[in-house]
C-alpha atoms as a printed R data frame, in Angstrom:
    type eleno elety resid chain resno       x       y       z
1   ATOM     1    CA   UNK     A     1 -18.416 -14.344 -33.226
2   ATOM     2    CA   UNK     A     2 -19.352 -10.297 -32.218
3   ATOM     3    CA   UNK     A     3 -22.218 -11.994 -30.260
4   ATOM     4    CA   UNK     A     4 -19.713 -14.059 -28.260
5   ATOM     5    CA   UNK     A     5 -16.960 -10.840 -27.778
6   ATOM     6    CA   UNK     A     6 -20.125  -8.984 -26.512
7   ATOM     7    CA   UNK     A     7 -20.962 -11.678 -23.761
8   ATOM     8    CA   UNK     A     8 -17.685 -11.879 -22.916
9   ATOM     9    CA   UNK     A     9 -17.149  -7.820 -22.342
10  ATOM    10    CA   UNK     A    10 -20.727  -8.043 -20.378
11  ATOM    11    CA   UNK     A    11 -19.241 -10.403 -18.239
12  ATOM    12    CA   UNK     A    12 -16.282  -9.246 -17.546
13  ATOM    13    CA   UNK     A    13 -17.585  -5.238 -16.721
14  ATOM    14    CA   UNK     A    14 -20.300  -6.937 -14.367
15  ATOM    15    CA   UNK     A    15 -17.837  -9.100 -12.489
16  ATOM    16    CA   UNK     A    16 -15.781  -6.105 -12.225
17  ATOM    17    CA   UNK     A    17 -17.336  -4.989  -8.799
18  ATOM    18    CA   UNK     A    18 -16.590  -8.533  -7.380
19  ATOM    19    CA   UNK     A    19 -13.256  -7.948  -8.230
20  ATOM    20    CA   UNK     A    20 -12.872  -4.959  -6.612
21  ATOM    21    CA   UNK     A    21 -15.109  -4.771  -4.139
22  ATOM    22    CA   UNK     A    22 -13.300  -8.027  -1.876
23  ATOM    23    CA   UNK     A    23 -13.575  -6.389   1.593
24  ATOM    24    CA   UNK     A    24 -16.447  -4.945   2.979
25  ATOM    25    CA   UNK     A    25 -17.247  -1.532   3.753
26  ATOM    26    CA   UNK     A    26 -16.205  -1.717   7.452
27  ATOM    27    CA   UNK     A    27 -12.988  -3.545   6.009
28  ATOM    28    CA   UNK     A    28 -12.217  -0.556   3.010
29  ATOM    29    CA   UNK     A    29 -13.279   2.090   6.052
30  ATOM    30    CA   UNK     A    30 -10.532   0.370   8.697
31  ATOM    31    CA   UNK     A    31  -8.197   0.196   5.867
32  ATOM    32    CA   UNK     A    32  -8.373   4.028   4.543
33  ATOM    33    CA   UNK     A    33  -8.130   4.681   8.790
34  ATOM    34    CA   UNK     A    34  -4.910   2.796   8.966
35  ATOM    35    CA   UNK     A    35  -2.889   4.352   6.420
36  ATOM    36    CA   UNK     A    36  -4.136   7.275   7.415
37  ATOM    37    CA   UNK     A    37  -2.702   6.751  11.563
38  ATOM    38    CA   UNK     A    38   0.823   5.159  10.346
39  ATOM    39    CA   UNK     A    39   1.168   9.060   8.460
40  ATOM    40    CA   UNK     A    40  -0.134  10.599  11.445
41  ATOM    41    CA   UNK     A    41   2.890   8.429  13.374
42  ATOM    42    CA   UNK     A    42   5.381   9.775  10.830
43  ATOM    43    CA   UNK     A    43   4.446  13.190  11.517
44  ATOM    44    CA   UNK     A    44   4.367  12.956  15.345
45  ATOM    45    CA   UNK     A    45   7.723  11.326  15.246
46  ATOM    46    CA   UNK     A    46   9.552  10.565  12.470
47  ATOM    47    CA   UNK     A    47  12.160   8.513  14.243
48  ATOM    48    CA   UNK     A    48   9.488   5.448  13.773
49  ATOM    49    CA   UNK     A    49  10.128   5.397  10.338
50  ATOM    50    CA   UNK     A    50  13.085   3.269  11.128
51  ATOM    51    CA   UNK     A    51  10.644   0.127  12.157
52  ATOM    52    CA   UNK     A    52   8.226   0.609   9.352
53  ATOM    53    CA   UNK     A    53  11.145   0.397   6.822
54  ATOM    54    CA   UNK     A    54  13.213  -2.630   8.599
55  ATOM    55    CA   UNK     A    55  10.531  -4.360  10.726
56  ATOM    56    CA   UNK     A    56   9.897  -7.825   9.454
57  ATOM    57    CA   UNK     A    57   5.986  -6.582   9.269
58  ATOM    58    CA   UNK     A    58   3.400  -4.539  11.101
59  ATOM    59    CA   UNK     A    59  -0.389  -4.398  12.424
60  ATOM    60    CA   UNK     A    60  -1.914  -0.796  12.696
61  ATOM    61    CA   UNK     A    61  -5.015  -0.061  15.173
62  ATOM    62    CA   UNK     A    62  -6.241   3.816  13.960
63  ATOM    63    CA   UNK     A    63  -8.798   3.518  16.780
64  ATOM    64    CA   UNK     A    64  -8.604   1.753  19.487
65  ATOM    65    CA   UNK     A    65 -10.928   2.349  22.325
66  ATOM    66    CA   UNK     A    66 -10.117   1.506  25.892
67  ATOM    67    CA   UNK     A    67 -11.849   2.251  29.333
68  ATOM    68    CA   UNK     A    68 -12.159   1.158  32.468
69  ATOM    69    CA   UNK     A    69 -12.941   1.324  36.260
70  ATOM    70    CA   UNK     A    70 -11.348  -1.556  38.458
71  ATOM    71    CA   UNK     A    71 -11.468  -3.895  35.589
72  ATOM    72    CA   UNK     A    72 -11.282  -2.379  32.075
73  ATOM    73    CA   UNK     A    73 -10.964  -3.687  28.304
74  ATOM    74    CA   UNK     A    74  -9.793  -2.207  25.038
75  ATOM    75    CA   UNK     A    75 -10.775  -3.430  21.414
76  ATOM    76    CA   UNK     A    76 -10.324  -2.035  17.690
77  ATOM    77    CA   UNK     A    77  -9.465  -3.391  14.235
78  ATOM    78    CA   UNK     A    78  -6.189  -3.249  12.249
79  ATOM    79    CA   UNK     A    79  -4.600  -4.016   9.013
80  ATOM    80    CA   UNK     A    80  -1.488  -5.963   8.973
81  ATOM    81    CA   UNK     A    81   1.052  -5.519   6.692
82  ATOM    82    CA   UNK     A    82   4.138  -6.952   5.406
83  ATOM    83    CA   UNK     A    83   6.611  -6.128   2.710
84  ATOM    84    CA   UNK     A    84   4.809  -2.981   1.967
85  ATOM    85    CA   UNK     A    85   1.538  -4.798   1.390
86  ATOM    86    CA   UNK     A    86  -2.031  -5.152   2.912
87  ATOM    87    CA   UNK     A    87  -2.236  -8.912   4.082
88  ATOM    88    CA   UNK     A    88  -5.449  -8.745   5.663
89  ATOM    89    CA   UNK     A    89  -7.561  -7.680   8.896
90  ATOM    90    CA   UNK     A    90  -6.783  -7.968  12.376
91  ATOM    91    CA   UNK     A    91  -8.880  -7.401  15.564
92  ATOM    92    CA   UNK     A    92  -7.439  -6.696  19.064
93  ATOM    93    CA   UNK     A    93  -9.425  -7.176  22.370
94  ATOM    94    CA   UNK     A    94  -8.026  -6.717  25.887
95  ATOM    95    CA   UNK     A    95  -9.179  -7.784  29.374
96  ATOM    96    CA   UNK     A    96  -7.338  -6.411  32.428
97  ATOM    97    CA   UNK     A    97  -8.002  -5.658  36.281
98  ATOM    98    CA   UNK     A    98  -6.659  -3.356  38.757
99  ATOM    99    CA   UNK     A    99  -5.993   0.520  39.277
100 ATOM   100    CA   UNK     A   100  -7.521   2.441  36.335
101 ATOM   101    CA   UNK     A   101 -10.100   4.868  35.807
102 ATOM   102    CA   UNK     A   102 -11.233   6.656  32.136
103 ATOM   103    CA   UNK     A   103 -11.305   6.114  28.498
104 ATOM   104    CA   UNK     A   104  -9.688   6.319  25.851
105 ATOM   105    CA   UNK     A   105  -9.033   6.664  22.082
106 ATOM   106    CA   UNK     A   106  -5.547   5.446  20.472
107 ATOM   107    CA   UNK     A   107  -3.543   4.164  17.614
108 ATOM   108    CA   UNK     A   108  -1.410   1.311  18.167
109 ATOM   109    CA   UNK     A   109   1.371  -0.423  16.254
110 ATOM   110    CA   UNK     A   110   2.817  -3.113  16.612
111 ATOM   111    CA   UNK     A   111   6.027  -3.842  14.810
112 ATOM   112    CA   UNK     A   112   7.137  -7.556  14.221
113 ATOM   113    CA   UNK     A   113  11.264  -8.299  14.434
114 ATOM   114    CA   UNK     A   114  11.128 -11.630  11.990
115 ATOM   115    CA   UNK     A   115   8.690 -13.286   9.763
116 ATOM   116    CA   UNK     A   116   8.539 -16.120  12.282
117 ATOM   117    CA   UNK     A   117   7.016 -13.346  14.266
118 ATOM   118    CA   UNK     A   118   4.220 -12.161  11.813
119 ATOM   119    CA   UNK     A   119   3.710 -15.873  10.656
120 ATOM   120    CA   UNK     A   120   2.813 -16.944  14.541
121 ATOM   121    CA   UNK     A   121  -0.159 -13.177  14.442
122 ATOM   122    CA   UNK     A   122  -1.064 -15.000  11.233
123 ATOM   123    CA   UNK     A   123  -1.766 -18.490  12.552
124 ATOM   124    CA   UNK     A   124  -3.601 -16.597  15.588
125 ATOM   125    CA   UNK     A   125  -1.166 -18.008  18.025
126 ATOM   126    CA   UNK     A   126  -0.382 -14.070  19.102
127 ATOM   127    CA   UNK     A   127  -1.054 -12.694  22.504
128 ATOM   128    CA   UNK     A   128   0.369 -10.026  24.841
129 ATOM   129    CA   UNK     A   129   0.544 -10.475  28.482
130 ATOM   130    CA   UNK     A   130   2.039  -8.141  31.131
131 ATOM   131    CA   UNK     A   131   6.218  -9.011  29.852
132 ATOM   132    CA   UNK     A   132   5.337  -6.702  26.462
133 ATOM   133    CA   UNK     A   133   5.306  -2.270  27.378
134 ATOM   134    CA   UNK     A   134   4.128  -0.308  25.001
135 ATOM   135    CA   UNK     A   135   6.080   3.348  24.321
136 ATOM   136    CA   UNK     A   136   3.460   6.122  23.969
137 ATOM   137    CA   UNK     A   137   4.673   8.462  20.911
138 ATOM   138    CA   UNK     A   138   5.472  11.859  21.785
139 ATOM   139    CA   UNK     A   139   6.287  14.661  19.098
140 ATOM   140    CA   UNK     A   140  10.282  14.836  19.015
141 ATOM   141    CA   UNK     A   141  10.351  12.248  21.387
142 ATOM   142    CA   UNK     A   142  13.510   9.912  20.765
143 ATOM   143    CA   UNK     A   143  12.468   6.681  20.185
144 ATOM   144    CA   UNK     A   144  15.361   3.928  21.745
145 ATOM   145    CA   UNK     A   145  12.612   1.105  22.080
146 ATOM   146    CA   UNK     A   146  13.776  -2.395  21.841
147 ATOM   147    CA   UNK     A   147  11.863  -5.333  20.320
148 ATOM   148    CA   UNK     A   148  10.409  -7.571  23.315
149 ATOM   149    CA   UNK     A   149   9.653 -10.991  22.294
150 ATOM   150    CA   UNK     A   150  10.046  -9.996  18.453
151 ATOM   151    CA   UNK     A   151   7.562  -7.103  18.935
152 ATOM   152    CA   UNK     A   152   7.388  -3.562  19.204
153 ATOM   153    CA   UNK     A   153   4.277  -1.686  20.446
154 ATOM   154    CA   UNK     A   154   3.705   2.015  19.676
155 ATOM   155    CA   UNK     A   155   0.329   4.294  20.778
156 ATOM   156    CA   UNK     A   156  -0.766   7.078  20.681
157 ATOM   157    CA   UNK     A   157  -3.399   8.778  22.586
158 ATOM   158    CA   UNK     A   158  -6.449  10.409  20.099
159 ATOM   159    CA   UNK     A   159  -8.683  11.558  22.740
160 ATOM   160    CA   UNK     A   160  -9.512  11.481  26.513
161 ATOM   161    CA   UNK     A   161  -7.078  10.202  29.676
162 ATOM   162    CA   UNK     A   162  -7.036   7.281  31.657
163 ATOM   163    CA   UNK     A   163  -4.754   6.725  34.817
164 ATOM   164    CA   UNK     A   164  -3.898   2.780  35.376
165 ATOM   165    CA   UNK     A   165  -1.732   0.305  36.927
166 ATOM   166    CA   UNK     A   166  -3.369  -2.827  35.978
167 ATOM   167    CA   UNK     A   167  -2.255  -6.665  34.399
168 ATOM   168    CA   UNK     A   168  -3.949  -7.839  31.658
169 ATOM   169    CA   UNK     A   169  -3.837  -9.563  28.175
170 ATOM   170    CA   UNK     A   170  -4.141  -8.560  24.559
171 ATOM   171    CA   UNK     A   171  -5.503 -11.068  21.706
172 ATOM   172    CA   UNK     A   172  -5.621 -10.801  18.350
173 ATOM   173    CA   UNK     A   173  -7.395 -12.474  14.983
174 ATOM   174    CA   UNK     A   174  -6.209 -12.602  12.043
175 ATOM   175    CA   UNK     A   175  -8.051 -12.776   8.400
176 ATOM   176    CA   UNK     A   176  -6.365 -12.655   5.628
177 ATOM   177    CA   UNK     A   177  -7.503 -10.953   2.065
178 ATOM   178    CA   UNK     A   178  -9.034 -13.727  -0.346
């Protein structure tokens, strides 16, 4: 009988890891980035606390990168969460053409109105096109943003400038935590 309780508690401490360990590195280092940018969006304007309390659910970028000369493209990975809890990863990518010139880093959040809303990001049938603006976050900025086709889109610049005028599309993945 102690020889079984002992195989048992061996088990169970080596399986531990598994357990814990669900996402990968990249995945825990994306997901320690995130919650760190949706603070750093409280502090540079507190007014978007109102969508992370009463927003049906929400995908944070911490680091987006974006450039482009002529024709340009952005990409970074998110977490997306709803009712206060880490669903799983997201990735963004973007492909667009006309005026713009630069780089640069961002955060970007995007708030979902309903569940239909986060359901249809789940199911990967998500995509922006030139009918969804994005407000750039400002420190004491007020924020009087509407939700466009159940979303609401957020940044905020990290590093460098980029001037543009240009039509494009954003896509997004979805995976969700096992």
């Amino acid at each position: 009988m102690k020889a079984i309780k002992q195989v048992c508690l061996f088990l169970l401490i080596c399986s531990m890891p598994l357990v814990a360990n669900t996402q990968s590195k990249k995945d825990q280092k994306v997901i320690k980035e995130a919650d760190q940018a949706a603070k750093t969006l409280l502090e540079v304007n507190p007014g978007i606390r109102h969508y992370f309390k009463n927003s049906a659910g929400y995908v944070v970028f911490p680091n987006v990168g974006k450039g482009g000369l002529i024709v340009g493209g952005a990409s970074g990975n998110g977490v997306l969460y709803q009712d206060n809890k880490r669903q799983g990863m997201a990735a963004l990518k973007e492909l667009n053409i006309g005026f713009q010139a630069g780089g640069q880093a961002l955060i970007e959040v995007i708030f979902f109105e309903h569940k239909a809303d986060v359901e249809k990001f789940k199911e990967g049938y998500f995509e922006f096109d030139a009918g969804v603006s994005a407000v750039a976050l400002h420190e004491g900025k007020s924020l009087d943003l509407k939700y466009e086709k159940g979303v609401a889109v957020f940044t905020h610049s990290k590093a460098g400038l980029m001037a543009e005028a240009s039509v494009g599309a954003q896509k997004f993945k979805f995976h969700p935590f096992k």
